[in-house]
N, C-alpha and C positions, 0 to 999 in steps of 0.2 A: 406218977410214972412219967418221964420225960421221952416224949416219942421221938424217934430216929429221927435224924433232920437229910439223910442221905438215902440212896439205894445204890444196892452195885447194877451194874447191866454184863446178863452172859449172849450170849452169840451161838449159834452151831458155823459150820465152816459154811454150809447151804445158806443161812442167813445171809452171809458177808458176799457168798457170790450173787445172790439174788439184787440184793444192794448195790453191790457194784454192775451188775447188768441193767438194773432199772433204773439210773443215776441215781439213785435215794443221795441226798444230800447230810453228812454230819449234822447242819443244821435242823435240818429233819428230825434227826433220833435224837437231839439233844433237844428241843420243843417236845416231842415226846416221855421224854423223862422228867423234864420240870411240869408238864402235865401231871403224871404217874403221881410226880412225886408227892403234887400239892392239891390231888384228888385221891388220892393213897384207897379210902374206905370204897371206891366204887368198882374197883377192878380187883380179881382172882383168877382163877385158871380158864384161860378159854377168852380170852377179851379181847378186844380188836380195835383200833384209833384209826381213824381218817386224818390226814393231814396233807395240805394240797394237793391233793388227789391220789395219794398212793393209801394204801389199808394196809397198816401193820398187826399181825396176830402176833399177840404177847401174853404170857403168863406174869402172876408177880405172889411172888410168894419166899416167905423168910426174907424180906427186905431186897429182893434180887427181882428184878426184870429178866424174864426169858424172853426174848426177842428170836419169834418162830417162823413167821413167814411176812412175804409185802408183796401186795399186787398193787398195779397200775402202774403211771408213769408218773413222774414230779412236775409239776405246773406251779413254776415260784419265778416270780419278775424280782423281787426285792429282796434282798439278805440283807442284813446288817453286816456280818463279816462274812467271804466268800473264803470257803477251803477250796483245793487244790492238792490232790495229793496225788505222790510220787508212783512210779510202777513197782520200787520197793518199801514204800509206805503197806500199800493193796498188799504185796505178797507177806509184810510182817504181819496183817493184818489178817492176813488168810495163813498162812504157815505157821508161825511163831505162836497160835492163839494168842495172839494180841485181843483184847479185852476192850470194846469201845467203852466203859467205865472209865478206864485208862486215860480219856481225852476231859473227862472232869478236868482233873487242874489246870489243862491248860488253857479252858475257858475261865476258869476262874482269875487266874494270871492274868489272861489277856485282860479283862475285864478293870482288873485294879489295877494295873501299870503301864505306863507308858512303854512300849516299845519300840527301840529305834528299828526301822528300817532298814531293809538289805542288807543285816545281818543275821546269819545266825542265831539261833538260841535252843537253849537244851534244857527243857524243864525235867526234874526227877523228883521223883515222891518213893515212897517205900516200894510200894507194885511195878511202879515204868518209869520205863523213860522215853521222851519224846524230843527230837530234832524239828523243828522248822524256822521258815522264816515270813517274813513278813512284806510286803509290800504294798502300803495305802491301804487301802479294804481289803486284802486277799493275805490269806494264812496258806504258806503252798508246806503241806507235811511232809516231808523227809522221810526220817523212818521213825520206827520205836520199836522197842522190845522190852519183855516183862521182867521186869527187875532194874537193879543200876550197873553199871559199869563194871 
């Protein structure tokens, strides 16, 4: 049997505002899910991650991350790539149920290609699509929304 090599991650809208109140950082939930992903056997319902100081309550179950609640505040000096997103990034984010699953590819993307600077760029996969651009270390996200065009 060939074990999943992915999970999805769902949200409630309380999530996403708590996140965005407590600066929780993308890079954050995305350290988080390559954790999840690549300790899969030790976490189930009711399970809970520290990561520079904020505590995220997660469930995982059927290959899916529930992403239920985060205390504290973020205490991170160092990113490798620094997001930045828009006030209608946040509200596709919160309105649209936009999916932070969603932002998979476009870590992948950035990871294996070059990208020029100070343009635009619109990655789409089956589920979203995502707007941003890029400048030096900083990814500032645009918008997205669930589906393509």
């Amino acid at each position: 049997m060939v074990k999943n090599t992915t999970l999805n991650i769902e949200t409630t809208t309380l999530f996403k505002v708590f996140m965005v109140q407590k600066k929780v950082s993308i890079d954050t939930i995305i350290e988080l899910y390559k954790h999840v992903l690549n300790n899969r056997d030790k976490f189930g319902a009711d399970s809970k991650l520290e990561l520079h100081g904020v505590e995220i309550h997660f469930s995982l179950a059927n290959n899916t991350i529930y992403l239920e609640k985060v205390f504290g505040k973020e205490e991170r000096k160092n990113r490798i790539l620094r997001y930045t997103l828009t006030t209608h990034f946040l509200e596709s984010l919160i309105d649209d149920d936009f999916q932070l699953s969603n932002l998979v590819p476009l870590l992948v993307y950035l990871q294996s290609n070059n990208v020029e600077v100070s343009q635009k760029h619109e990655i789409v996969s089956p589920a979203s699509t995502i707007v941003f651009e890029v400048d030096n270390d900083k990814i500032r996200l645009i918008t997205g929304w669930k589906g393509v065009r």
